[in-house]
N, C-alpha and C positions, 0 to 999 in steps of 0.2 A: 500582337494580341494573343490572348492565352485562352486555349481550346480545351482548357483539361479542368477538370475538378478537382483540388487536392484540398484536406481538413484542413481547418486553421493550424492544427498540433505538426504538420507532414515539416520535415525539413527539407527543402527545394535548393541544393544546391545551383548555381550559374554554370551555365557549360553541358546540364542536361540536356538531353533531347529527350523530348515525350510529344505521343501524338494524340490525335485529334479524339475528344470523348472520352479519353483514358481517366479512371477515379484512380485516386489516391486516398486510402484512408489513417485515421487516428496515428499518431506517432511512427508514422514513418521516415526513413531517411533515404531521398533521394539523391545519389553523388552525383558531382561533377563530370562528366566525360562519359556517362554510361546512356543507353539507345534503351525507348520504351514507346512501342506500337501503338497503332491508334484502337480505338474500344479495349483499351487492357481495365482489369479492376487487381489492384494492388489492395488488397487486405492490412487490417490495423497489425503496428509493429513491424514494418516489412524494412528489409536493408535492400537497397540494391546500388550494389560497388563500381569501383566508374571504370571499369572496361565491360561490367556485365551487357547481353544485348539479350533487347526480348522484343519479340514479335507481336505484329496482330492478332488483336482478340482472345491474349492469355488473361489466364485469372492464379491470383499469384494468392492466395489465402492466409492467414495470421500467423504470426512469427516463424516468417521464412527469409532467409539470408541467399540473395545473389549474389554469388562473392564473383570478383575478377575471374575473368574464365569460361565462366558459363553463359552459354548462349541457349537461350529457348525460341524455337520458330514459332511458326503462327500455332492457335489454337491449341498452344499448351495446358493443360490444369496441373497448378503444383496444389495438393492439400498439407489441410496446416502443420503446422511444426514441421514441415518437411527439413530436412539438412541435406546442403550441398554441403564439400569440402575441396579446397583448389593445391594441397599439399599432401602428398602422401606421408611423409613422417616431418610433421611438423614441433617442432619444439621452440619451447619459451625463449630460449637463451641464444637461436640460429636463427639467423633472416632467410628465408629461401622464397624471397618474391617474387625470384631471378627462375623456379622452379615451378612456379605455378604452373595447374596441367588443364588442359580444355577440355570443357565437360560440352556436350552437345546433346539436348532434349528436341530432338527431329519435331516436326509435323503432327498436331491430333495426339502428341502424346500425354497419358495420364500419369502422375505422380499421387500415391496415396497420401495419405495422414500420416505422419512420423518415420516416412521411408527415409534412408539414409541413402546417398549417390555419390559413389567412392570417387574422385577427381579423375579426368582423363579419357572416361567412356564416352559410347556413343549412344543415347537411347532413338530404337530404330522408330521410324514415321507409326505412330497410332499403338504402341505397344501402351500397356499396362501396368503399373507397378504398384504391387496391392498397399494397404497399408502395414508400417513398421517393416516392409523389407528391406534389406543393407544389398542395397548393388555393386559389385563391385568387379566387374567384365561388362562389356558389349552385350545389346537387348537386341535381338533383331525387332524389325518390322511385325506389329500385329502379335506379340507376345504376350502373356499373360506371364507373371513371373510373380513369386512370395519367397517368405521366408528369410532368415538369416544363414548362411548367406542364400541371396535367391536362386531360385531355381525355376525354370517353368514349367507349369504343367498346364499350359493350352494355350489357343490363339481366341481373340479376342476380335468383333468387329470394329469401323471404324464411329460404329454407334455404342460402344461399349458393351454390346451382347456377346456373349460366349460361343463360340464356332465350335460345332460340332460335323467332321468331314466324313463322307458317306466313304464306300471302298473305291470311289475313282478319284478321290483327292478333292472332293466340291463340299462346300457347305454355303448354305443361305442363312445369311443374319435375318433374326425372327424380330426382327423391329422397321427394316428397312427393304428385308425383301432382296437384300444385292449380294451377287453371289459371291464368292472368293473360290482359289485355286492354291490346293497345295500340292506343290512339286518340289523334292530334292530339300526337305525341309524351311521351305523359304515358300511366303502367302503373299496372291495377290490377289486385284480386283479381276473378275470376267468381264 
């Protein structure tokens, strides 16, 4: 029995997994062999390639490409036109499928509108990536990063408010009230 929602237009390859409440919308294409979480919403025009894996409760938004490689955990938001890429020097004429590199979008992480996410990074649990940034290194945990190429300039809560840390290294998210800890450049929860 089938738990998900997909448009009449979605193409539903066999051999998918998708879970429970997951939407699928207008022209999408779902492959064969690739992992999709229950409550996800998959946005019109969406690819997702059959080793991609994605978690609970991400929202994948219009024409964004899951290539092989990339795994997003639970509670991800990609925005639209996002670009992933799974080859670092890809060309027409070379096959390098044997080269594919792992992308990993942790935990509560946000991807902007038209960010680019160079193959092979890690984005850290709950970081930020504004829109039109080009990632292209390691995001820790709770970053705020922009720009081409990005750069951070803040941390961010795990409600998406901006952290502002007093001189003992504390700051309270002004939406949730919950505090965080900056130590040795790396944020946690108190």
């Amino acid at each position: 029995m089938i738990h998900y929602h997909a448009h009449p237009t979605a193409v539903i390859d066999i051999g998918c997994k998708i879970g429970s409440n997951t939407k699928i919308w207008h022209f999408c294409h779902i492959m064969g062999g690739c992992i999709i979480g229950d409550n996800c919403n998959i946005g019109q025009n969406v690819v997702v390639s059959p080793t991609a894996i994605i978690g609970n409760n991400v929202k994948i938004q219009n024409n964004v490409s899951i290539y092989d490689g990339v795994i997003c955990e639970d509670d991800v938001f990609v925005g639209p036109s996002a670009v992933f890429t799974n080859v670092i020097n890809p060309r027409s004429s070379v096959s390098r499928k044997h080269e594919y590199r792992k992308t990993i979008v942790k935990k509560g992480v946000t991807i902007g509108a038209n960010a680019t996410i160079i193959c092979g990074v890690t984005l850290g649990e709950y970081c930020f990536i504004g829109a039109g940034a080009v990632v292209t290194k390691n995001i820790v945990p709770y970053a705020l990063v922009v720009g081409n190429p990005s750069k951070q300039i803040g941390w961010i809560s795990e409600y998406g408010i901006r952290l502002k840390f007093n001189e003992k290294g504390v700051a309270i998210c002004g939406q949730s009230s919950v505090e965080y800890k900056l130590v040795n450049g790396k944020v946690s929860k108190i």
